[in-house]
MARBA-3410 file (N, C-alpha, C, O; in Angstrom, 1 decimal):
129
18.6,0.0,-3.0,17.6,0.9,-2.5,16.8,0.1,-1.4,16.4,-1.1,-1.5 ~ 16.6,1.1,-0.4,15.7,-0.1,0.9,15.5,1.0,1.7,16.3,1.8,2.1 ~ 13.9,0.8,2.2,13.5,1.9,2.9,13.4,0.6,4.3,13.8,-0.5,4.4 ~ 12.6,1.6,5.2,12.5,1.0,6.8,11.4,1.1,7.5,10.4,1.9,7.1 ~ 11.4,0.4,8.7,10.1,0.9,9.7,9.9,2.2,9.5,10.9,2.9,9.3
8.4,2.9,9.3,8.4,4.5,9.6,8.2,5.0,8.1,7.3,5.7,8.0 ~ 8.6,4.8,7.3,9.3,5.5,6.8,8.0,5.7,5.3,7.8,4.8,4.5 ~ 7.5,6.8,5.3,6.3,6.9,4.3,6.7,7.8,3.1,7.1,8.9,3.0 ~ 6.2,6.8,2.1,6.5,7.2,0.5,4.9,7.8,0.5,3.9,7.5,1.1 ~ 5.1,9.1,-0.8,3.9,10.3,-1.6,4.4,10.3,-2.4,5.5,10.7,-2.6
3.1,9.7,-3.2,2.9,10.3,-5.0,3.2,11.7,-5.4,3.7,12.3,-6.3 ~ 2.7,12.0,-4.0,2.0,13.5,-4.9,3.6,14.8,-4.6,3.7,16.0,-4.8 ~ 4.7,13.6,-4.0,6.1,14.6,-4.1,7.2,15.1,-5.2,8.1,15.9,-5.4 ~ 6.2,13.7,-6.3,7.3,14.2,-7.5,6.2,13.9,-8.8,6.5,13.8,-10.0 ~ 5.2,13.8,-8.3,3.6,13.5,-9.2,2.8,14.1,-8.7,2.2,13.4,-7.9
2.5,15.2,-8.6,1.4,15.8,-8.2,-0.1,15.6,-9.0,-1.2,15.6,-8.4 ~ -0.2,15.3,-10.4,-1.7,15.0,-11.2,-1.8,13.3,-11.0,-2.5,12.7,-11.8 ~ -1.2,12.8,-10.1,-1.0,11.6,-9.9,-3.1,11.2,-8.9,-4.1,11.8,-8.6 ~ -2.6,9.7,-8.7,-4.2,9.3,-7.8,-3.6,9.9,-6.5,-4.5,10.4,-5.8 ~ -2.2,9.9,-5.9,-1.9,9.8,-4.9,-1.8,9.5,-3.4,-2.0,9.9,-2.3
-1.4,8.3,-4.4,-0.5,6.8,-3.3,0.1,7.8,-1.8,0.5,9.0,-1.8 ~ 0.1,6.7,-0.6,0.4,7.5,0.2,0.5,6.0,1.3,-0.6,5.4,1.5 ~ 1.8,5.3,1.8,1.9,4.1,1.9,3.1,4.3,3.6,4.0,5.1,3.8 ~ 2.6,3.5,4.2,3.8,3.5,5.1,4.6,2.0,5.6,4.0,1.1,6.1 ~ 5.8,2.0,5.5,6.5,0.6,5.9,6.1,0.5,7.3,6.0,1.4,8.0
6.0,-0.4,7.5,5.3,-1.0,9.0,6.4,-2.1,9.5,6.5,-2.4,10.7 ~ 7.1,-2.9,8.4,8.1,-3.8,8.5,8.8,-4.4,7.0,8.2,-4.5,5.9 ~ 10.2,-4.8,7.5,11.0,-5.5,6.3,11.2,-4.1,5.3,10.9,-3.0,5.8 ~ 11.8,-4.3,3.9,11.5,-3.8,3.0,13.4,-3.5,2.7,13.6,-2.6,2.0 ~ 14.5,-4.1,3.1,15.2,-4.3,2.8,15.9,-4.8,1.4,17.1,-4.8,1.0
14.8,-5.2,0.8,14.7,-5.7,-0.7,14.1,-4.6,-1.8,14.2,-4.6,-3.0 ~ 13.5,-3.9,-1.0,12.4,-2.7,-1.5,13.0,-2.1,-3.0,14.1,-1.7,-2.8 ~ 12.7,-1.8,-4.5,13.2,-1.4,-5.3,12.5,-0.1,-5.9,13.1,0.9,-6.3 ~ 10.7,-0.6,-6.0,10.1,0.9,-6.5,8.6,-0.3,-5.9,8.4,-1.4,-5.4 ~ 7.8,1.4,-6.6,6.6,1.1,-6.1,5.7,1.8,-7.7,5.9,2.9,-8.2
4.7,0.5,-8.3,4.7,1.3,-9.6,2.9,2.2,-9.5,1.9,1.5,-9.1 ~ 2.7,3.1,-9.8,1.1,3.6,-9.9,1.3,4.5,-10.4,2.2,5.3,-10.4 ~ 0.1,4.5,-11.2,-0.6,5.7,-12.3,0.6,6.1,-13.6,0.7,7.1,-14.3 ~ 1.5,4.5,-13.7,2.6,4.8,-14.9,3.7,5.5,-14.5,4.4,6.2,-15.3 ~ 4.0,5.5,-13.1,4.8,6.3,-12.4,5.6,5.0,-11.6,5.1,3.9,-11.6
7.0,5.3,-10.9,8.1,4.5,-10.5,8.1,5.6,-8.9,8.3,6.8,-9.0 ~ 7.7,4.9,-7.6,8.0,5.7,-6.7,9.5,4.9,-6.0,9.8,3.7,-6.3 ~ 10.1,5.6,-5.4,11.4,4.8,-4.9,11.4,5.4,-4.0,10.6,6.2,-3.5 ~ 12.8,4.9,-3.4,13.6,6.4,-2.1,13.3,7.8,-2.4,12.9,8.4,-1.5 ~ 13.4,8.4,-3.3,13.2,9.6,-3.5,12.1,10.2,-3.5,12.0,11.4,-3.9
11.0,9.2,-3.0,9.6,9.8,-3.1,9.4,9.3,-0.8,8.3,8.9,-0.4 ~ 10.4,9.6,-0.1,10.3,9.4,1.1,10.2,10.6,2.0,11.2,11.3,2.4 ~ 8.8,10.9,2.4,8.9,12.1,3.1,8.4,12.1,4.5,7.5,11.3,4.8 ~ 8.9,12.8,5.6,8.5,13.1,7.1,7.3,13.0,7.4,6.8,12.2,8.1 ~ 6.6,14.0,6.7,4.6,13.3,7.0,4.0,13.5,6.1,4.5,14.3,5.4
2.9,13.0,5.5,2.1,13.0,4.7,1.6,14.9,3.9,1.1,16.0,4.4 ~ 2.0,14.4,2.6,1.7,16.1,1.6,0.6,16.1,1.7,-0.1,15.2,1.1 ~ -0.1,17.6,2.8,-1.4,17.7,2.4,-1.7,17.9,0.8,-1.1,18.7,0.0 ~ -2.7,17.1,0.4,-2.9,17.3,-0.9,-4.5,16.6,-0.9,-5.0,15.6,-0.3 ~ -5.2,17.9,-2.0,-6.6,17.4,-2.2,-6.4,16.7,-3.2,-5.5,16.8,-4.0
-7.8,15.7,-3.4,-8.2,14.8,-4.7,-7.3,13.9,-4.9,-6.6,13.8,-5.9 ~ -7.1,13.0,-3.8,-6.6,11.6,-3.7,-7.7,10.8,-4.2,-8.9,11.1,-3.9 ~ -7.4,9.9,-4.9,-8.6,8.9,-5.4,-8.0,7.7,-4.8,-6.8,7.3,-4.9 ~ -9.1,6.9,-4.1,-9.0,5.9,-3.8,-9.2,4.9,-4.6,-9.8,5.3,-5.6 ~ -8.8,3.6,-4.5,-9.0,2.5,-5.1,-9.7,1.4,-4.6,-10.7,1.7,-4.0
-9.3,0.2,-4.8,-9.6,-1.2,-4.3,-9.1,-1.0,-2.8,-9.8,-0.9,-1.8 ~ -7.8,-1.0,-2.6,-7.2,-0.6,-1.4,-7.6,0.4,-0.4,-7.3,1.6,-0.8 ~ -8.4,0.2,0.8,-8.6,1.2,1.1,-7.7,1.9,2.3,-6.8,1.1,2.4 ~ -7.5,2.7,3.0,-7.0,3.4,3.9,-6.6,2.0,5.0,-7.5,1.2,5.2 ~ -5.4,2.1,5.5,-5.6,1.1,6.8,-5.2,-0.2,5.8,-5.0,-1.2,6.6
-5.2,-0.5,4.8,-4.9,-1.9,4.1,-3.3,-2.4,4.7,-2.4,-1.5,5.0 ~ -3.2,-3.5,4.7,-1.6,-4.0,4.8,-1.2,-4.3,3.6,-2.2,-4.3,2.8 ~ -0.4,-4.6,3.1,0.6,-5.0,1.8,1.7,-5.9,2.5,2.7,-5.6,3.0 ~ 1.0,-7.3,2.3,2.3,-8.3,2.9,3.4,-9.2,2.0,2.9,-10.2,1.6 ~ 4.3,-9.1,1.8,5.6,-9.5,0.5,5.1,-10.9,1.5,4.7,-11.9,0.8
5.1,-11.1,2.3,5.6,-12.7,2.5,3.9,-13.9,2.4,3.7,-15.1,2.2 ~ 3.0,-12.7,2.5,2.0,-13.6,1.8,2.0,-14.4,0.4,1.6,-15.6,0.3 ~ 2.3,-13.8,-0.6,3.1,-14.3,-2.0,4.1,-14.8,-1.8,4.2,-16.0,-2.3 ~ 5.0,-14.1,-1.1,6.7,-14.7,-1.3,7.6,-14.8,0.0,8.3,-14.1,0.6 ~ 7.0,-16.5,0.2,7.7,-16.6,1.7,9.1,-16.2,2.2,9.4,-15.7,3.2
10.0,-16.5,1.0,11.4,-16.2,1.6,11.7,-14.9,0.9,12.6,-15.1,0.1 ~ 11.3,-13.8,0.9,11.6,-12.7,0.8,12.1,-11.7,2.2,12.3,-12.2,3.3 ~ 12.2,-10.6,2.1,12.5,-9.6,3.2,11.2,-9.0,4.0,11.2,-7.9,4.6 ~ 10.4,-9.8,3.9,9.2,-9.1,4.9,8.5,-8.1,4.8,7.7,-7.9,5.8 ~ 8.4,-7.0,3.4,8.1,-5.9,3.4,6.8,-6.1,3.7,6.0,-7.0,3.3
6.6,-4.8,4.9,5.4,-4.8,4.6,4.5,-3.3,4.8,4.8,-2.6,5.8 ~ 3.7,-3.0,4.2,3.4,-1.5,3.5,1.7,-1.4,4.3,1.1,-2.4,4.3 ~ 1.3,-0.4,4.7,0.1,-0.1,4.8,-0.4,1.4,4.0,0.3,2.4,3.8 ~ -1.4,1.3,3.7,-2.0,2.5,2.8,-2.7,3.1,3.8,-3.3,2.7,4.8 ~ -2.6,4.5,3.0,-2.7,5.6,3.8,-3.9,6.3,3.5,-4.9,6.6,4.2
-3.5,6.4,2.2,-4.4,7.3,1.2,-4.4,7.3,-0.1,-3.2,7.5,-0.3 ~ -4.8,7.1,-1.1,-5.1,7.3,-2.4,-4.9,5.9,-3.0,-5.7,5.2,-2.4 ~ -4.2,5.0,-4.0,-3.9,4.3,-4.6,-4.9,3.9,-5.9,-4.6,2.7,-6.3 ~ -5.8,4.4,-6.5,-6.3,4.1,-7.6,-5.4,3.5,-8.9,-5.8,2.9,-9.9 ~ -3.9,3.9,-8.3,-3.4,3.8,-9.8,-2.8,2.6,-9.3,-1.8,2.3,-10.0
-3.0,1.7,-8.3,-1.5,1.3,-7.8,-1.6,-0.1,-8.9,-2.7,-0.5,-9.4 ~ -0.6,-0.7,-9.1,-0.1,-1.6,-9.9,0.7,-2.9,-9.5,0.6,-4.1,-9.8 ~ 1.3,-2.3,-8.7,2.4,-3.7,-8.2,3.9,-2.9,-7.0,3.9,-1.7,-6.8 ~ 4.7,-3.9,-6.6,5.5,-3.5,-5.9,6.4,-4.7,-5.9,6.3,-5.9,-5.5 ~ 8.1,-3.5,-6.8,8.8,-4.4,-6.8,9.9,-4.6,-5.6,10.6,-3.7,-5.3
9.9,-5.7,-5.0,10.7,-5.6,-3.8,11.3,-7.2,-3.7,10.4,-8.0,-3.7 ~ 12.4,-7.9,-3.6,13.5,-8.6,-3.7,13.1,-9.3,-5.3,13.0,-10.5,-5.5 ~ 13.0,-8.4,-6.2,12.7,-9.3,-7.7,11.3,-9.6,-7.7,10.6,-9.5,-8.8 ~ 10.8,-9.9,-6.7,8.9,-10.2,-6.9,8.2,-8.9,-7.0,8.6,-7.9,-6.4 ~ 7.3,-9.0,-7.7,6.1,-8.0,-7.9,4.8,-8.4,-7.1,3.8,-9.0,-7.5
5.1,-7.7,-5.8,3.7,-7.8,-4.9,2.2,-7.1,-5.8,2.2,-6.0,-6.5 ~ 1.5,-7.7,-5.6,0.3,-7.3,-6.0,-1.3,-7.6,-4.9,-1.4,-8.3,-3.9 ~ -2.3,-6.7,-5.4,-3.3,-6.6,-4.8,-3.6,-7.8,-4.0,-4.5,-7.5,-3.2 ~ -3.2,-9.0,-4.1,-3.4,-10.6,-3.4,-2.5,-10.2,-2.7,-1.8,-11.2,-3.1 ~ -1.9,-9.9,-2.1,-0.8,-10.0,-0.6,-1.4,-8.9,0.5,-0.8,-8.3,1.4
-2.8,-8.9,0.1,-3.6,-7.5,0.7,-4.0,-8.6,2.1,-4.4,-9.7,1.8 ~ -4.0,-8.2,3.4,-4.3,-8.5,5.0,-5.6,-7.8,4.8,-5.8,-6.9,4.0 ~ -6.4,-8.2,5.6,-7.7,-7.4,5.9,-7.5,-6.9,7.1,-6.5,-6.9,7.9 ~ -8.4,-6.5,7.2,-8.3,-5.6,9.0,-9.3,-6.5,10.3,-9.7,-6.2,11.4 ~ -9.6,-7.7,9.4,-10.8,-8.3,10.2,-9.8,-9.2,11.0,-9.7,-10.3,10.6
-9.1,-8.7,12.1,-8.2,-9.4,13.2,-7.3,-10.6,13.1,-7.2,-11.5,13.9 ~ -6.6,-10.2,11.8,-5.3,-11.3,10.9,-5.9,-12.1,10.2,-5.1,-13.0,9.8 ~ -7.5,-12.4,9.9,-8.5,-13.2,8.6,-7.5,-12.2,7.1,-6.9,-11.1,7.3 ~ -7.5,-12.9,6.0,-7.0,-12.5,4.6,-7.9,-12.2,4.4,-8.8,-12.7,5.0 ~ -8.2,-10.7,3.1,-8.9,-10.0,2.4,-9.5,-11.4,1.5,-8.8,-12.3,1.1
-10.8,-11.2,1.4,-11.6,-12.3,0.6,-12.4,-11.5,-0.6,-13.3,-10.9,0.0 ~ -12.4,-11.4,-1.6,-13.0,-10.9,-2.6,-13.9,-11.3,-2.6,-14.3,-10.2,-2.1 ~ -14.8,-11.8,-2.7,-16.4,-12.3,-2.7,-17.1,-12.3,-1.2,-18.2,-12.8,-1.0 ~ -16.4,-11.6,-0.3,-16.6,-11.4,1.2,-17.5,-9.7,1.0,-16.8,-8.8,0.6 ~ -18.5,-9.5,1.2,-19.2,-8.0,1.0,-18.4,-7.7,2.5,-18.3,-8.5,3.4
-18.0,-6.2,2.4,-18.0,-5.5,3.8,-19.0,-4.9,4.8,-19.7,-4.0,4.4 ~ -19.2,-5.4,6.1,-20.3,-4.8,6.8,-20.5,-3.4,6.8,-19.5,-2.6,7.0 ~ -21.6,-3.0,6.7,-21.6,-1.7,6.3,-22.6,-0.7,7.6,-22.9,0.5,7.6 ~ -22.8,-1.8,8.7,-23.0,-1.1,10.0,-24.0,-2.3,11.0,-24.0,-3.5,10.8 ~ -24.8,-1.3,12.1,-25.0,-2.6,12.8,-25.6,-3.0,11.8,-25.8,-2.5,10.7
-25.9,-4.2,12.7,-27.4,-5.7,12.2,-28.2,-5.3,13.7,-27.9,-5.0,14.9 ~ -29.5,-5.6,12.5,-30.9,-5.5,13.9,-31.7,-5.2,13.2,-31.6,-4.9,12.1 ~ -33.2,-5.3,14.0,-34.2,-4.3,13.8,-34.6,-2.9,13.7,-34.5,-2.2,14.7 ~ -34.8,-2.8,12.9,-35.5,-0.8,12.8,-36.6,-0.8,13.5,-37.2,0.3,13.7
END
């Protein structure tokens, strides 16, 4: 099983009471096996053309725009790499060449700086009122 550039997996295609994971490959993923959230196994068969309008996605730690990089954890792996779209409250891990990517292989969006956990997010300008 191995998905590709493009190519975006939904919870909510064969899970609908699911949080409603919503992920797109951006690169690699040749190794790709499942993807696990909310007690649920997403695979190839959860690969659809554009995103299932669906209400009551719950977000998680991961927000919208996150990267998911396999080679941050696991250098010699196939490169997968996943951005979130929408939902993931439930997400758990991702199994792709035998390794289980997890929330630490998360990229930040602060111009290729790594997601830092004790880092607060700016939450608008700085200045005087």
């Amino acid at each position: 099983m191995a998905i590709k550039k493009g190519d975006i997996l939904d919870e909510r295609k064969r899970f609908p009471d699911s949080c409603g994971l919503v992920v797109k490959c951006t690169g690699g993923g040749e190794g790709f096996q499942k993807i696990f959230c909310c007690g649920h196994e997403l695979t190839e068969e959860d690969v659809v053309p554009e995103i299932l309008s669906s209400r009551g996605r719950k977000r998680g730690a991961l927000l919208p725009g996150a990267m998911l990089e396999e080679k941050r954890q696991f250098p010699n792996s196939c490169g997968l790499r996943l951005m979130v779209m929408d939902g993931g409250a439930g997400l758990q891990g991702i199994d792709c060449c035998g390794h289980l990517i997890t929330a630490g292989a998360v990229h930040g969006l602060k111009f290729g700086q790594p997601f830092e956990e004790g880092t607060p997010m700016p939450t608008g300008p700085a200045g005087q009122a």
